[in-house]
C-alpha angles and dihedrals in degrees: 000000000000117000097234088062086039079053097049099038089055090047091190111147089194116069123179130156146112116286114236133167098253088057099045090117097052087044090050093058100048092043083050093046102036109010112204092322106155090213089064110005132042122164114207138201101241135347105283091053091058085045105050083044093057084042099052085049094053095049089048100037112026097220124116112256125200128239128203127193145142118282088233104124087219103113103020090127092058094049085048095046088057099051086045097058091030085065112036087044094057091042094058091048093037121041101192093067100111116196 
């Protein structure tokens, strides 16, 4: 699949995640399409950054953002720990939040 159907398919306007090699394609095409621009595009340091980042915009936002990582196993636990605080942060100051 070309990334531009991949792209449209999605149809995210927030992108955030953690080059790798296997996803050069994918972070070609954002970097060519959006450069570097915080408002769609936001490249992290590791995993739980990117995912505390998607997780702020959809809390702000309410849109769905799009992560992108390597397949490695390796920090799932971090990825996991910021959804986790993300969550439970924004539910005890906001009660509509249903889980």
């Amino acid at each position: 699949m070309k990334v531009q159907s991949l792209f449209d398919i999605i149809g995210s306007d927030f992108y955030t995640g953690v080059p790798d090699s296997q996803l050069k394609a994918l972070c070609n095409f954002l970097m060519d399409k959006y450069g570097i621009d915080p408002r769609h595009h936001i490249i992290a340091a590791n995993e739980g950054n990117c995912t505390a980042l998607a997780a702020g915009y959809h809390l702000a936002t309410r849109k769905v953002p799009v992560v992108y990582m390597q397949n490695s196993g390796e920090n799932i636990g971090t990825v996991y720990s910021e959804l986790f605080v993300n969550i439970c942060v924004h539910a005890s100051t906001d009660q509509s939040v249903l889980f």
